[in-house]
C-alpha positions in Angstrom: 18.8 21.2 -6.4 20.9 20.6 -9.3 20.2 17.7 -11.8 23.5 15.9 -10.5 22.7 15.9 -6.7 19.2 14.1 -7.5 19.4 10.5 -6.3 19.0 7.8 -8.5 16.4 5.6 -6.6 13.5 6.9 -4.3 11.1 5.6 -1.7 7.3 4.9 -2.7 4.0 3.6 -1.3 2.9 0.4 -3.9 -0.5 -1.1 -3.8 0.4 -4.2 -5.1 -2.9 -6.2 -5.1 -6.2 -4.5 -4.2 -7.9 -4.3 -0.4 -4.2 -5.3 1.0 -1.9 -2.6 2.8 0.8 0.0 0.6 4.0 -1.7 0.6 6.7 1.3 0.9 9.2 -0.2 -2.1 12.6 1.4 -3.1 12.4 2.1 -6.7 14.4 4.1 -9.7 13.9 7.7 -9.7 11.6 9.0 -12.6 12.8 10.6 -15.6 11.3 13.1 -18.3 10.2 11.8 -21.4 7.7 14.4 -22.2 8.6 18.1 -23.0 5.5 19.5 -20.9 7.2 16.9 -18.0 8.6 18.6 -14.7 10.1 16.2 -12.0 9.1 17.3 -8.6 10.2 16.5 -5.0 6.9 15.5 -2.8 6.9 18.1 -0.1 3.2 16.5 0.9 0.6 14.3 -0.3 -3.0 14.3 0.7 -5.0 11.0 0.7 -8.7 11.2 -0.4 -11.5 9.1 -0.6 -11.2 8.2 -4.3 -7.8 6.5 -2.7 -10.2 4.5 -1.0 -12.2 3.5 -4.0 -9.4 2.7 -6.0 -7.3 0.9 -3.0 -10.5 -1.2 -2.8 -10.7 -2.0 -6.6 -14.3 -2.0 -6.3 -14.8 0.7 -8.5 -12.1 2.2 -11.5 -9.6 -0.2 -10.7 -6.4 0.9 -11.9 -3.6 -1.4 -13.5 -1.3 -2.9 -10.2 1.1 -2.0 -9.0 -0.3 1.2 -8.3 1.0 4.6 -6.7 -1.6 6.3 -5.6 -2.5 10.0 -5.0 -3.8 12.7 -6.6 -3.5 15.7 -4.8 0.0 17.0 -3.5 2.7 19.4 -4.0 6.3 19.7 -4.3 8.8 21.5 -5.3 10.7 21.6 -8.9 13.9 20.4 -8.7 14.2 19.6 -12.6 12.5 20.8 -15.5 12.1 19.6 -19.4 13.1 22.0 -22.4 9.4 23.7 -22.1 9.1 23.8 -18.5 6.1 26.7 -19.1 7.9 29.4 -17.2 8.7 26.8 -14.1 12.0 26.7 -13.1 13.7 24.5 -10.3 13.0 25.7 -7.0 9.4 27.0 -7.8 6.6 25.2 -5.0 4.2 23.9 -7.1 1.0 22.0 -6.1 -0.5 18.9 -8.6 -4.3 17.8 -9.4 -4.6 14.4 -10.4 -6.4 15.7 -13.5 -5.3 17.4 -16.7 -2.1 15.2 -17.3 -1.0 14.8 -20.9 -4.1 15.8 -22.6 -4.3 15.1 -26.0 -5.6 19.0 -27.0 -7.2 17.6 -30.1 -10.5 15.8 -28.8 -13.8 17.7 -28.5 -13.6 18.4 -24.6 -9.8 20.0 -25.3 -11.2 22.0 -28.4 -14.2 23.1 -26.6 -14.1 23.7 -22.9 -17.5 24.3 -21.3 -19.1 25.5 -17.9 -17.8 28.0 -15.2 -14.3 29.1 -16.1 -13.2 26.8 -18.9 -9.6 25.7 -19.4 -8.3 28.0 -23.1 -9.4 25.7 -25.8 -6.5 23.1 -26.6 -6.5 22.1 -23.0 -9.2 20.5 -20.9 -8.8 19.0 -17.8 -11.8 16.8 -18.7 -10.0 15.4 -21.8 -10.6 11.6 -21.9 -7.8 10.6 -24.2 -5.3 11.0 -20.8 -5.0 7.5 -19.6 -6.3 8.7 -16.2 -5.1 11.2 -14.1 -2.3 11.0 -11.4 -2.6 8.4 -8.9 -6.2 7.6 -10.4 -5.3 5.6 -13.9 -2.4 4.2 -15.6 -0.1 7.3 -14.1 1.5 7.0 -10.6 0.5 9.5 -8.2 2.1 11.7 -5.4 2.9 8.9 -2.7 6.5 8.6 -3.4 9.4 10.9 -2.9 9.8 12.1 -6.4 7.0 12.8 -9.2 6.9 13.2 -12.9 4.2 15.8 -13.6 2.8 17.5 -16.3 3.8 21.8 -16.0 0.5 22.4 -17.9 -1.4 21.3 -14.7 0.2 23.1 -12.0 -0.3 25.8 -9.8 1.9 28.0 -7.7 1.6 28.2 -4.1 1.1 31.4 -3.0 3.4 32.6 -0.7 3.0 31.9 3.1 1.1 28.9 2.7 2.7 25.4 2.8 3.1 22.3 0.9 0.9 20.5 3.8 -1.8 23.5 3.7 -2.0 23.1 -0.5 -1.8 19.7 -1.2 -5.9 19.2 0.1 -7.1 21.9 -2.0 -6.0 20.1 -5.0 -8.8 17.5 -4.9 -10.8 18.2 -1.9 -10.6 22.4 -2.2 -10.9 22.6 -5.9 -13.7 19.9 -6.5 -16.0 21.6 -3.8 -15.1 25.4 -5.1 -16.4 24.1 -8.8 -19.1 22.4 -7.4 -20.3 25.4 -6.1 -19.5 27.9 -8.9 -21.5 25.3 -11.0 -24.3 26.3 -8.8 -24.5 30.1 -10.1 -26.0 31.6 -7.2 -25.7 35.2 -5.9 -25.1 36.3 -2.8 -28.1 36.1 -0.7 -29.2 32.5 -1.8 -29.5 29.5 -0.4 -26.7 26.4 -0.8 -26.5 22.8 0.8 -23.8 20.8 1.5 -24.7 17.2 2.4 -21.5 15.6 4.2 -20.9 18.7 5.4 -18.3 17.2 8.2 -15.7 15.2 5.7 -12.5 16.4 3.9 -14.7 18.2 0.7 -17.3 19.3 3.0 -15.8 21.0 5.5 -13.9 23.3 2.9 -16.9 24.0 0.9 -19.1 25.0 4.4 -16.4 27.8 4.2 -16.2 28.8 0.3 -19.5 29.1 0.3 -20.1 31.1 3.4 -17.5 33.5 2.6 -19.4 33.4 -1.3 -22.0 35.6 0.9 -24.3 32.4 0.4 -27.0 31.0 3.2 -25.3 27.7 3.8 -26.8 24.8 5.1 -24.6 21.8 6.1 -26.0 18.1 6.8 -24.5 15.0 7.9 -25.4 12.4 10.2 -21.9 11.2 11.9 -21.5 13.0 15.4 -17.2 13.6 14.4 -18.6 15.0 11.3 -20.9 17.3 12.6 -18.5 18.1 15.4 -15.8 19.3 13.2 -18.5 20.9 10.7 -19.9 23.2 13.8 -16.0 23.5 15.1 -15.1 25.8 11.8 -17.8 28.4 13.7 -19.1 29.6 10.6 -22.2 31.4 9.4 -23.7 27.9 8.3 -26.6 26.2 9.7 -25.2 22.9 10.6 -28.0 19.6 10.5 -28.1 16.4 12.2 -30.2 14.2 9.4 -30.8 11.8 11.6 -32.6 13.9 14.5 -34.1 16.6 11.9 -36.3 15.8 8.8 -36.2 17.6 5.7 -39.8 18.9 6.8 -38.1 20.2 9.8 -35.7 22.0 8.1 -37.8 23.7 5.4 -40.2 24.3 8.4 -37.9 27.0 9.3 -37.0 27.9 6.5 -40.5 29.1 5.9 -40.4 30.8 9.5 -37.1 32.8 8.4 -38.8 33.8 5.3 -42.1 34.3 5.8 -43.2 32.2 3.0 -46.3 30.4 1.9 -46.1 28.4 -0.8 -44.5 25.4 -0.6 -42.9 24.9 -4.0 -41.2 28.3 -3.2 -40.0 27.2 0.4 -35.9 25.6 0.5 -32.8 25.4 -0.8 -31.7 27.1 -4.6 -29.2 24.3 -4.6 -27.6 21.3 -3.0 -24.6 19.7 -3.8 -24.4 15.8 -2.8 -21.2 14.9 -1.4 -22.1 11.1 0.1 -22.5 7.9 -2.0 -25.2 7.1 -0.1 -29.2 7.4 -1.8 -30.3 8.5 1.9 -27.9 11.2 1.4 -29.2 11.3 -2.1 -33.3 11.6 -1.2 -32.3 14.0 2.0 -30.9 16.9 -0.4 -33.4 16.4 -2.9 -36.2 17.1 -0.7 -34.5 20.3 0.9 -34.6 22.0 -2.4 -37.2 24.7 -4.1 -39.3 23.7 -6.6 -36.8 24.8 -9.9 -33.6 23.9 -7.5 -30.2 22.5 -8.4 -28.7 19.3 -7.9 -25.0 19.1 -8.2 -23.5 15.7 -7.7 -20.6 14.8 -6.9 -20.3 11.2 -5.7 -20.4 7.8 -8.1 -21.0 4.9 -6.1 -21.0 1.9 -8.1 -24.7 1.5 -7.7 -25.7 4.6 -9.0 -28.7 6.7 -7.5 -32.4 6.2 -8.0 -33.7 9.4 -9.1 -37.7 10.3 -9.2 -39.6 11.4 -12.0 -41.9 13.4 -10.3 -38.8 15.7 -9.4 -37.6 16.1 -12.4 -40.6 16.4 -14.5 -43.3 18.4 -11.7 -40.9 19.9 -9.3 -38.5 21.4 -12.5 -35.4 19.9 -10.2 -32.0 19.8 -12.2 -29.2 17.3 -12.0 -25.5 18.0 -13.1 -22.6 16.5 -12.0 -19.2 17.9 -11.2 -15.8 16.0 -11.3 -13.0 19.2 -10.3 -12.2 22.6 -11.8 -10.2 23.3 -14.7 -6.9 25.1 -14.4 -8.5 28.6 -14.3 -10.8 27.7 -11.1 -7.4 26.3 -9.1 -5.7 29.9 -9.8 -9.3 31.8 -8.6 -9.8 29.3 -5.7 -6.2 29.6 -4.9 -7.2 33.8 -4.5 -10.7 33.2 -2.9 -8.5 30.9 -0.3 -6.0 33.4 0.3 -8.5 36.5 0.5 -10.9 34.3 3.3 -7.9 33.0 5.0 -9.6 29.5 4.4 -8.0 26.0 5.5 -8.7 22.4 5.7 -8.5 20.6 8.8 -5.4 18.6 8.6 -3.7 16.0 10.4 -0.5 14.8 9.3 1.5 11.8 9.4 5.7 10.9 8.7 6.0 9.7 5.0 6.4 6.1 6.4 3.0 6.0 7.9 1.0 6.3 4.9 -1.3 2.5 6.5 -1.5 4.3 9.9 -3.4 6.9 7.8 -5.5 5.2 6.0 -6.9 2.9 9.0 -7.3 6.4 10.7 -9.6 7.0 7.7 -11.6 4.5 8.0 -11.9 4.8 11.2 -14.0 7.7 10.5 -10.7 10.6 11.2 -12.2 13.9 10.0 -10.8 16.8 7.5 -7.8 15.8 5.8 -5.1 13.7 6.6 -2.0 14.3 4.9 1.8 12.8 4.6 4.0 15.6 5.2 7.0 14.5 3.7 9.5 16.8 6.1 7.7 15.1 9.4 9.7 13.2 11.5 8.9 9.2 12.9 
């Protein structure tokens, strides 16, 4: 699309005051004002459950009106004067995170963990204003975005707009979660909220890891779509098994005696709930991993005795840098993996969202090409 046959208004879903519906609002088309800026055209955007904190304002509220969003793709259809080897036409898929980082700060000078970001560029630089659709920055649920190149990913051929935009919150949060867990083949991973839009992806990164996966949740549609992917993973109903249960055959399977030695190497918590919480921590090993990922407002009560007799450690894990959304983008291609999606016309961004609470599974997604 040539720069003179853009339009010079769009349509876009404003949150104008918290807990109330997304008013769809015509509004002037964005322009660059940064050289690292691309303008996209919003082929699909993928709602998450962060959208629901924020809609909510109970936690991070962001300044109103807010577009919301933060993962979804598009294609370029105009590009600044360092476009970063983009060019219009190119289909392109956008985390919320890494937009306009400063590259001076100590998280852009030094990027840490599992495949850091080259130093000068760090998705966890605070100095950002907030990422797309989660801060001061609008987000993907409009018809046209202003996003930074720096952040973006290609989508690799024969996958679509629809199929990408998930993995940009959902796909790569879960895939660094469990690269943050360092295990080799062979050892043992769970996944509590195995059924929900992170879940049900990471059941199948880390099955096709060659990891013994364990997936727990306690809501039957969760559970049913968790068994429905038919993979390797043990799939658990927490509210008919016990952790005792479960480590019960996990002893049987191994043969093992001791119980500090008996469960899993690591868990990653995906609910905001301490049941949730307390459930994982008692399925691990003595020396196990903890890797959460929720933050509900209230925090989590965490025991002592874990941490200082059991040898249990905590980290936390907000989403991958720029080098783990090229490598999941591989590891997805390579396992043929894909999120369970169900979409919606760009008009019925509410319908979505009360489908969401009303406890749809996998990921629902605006496909901006659907017909009403």
């Amino acid at each position: 699309m040539a720069n003179q046959d853009l339009p010079k208004t769009m349509k876009a879903h404003v949150l104008a005051e918290f807990a109330t519906p997304y008013q769809l609002q015509e509004l002037p088309l964005p322009s660059i004002d940064d050289p690292n800026d691309i303008l996209i055209k919003v082929d699909a955007a993928s709602y998450c459950h962060t959208d629901a904190v924020l809609a909510s304002g109970k936690m991070h509220p962001p300044p109103l009106p807010h577009i919301g969003c933060h993962e979804f793709a598009g294609t370029v259809v105009q590009v600044s004067k360092d476009p970063h080897g983009l060019k219009v036409g190119d289909r392109v898929a956008v985390p919320g995170r890494g937009n306009h980082v400063c590259g001076e700060c100590f998280e852009c000078r030094n990027p840490s963990g599992p495949m850091p970001d080259d130093p000068g560029y760090s998705v966890y630089c605070p100095n950002t204003g907030g990422g797309l659709g989660v801060g001061n920055k609008a987000g993907g649920f409009r018809e046209y975005a202003i996003v930074d190149c720096r952040q973006v990913a290609i989508i690799p051929d024969g996958m679509s707009a629809v199929e990408a935009a998930p993995l940009m919150c959902a796909g790569l949060t879960i895939y660094a979660a469990l690269r943050k867990c360092e295990l080799r083949p062979g050892q043992r991973v769970g996944v509590m909220g195995c059924g929900g839009g992170l879940g049900h992806l990471g059941l199948q990164f880390a099955t096709k890891m060659g990891l013994k996966t364990m997936g727990v949740d306690v809501n039957s549609q969760a559970l049913e779509l968790a068994r429905s992917l038919q993979t390797s993973a043990t799939i658990i109903d927490s509210s008919a098994e016990t952790p005792e249960d479960v480590k019960g055959d996990m002893k049987r399977e191994d043969g093992g005696e001791n119980p500090a030695e008996i469960g899993l190497d690591a868990v990653i918590i995906l609910p905001d709930s301490q049941k949730s919480w307390d459930y994982g921590m008692k399925l691990l090993k003595n020396g196990g991993l903890l890797v959460l990922v929720s933050f509900p407002p209230e925090g989590f009560h965490i025991s002592a005795d874990d941490l200082v007799f059991r040898r249990i450690r905590v980290t936390g894990s907000l989403i991958g840098s720029n080098k783990a959304m090229k490598e999941m983008f591989d590891f997805v291609v390579k396992h043929d993996i894909k999120a369970k999606i169900r979409t919606y016309p760009f008009s019925k961004l509410n319908q979505l969202v009360d489908d969401y609470h009303a406890g749809a599974g996998g990921k629902l997604v605006l496909d901006m090409h659907l017909n009403e």
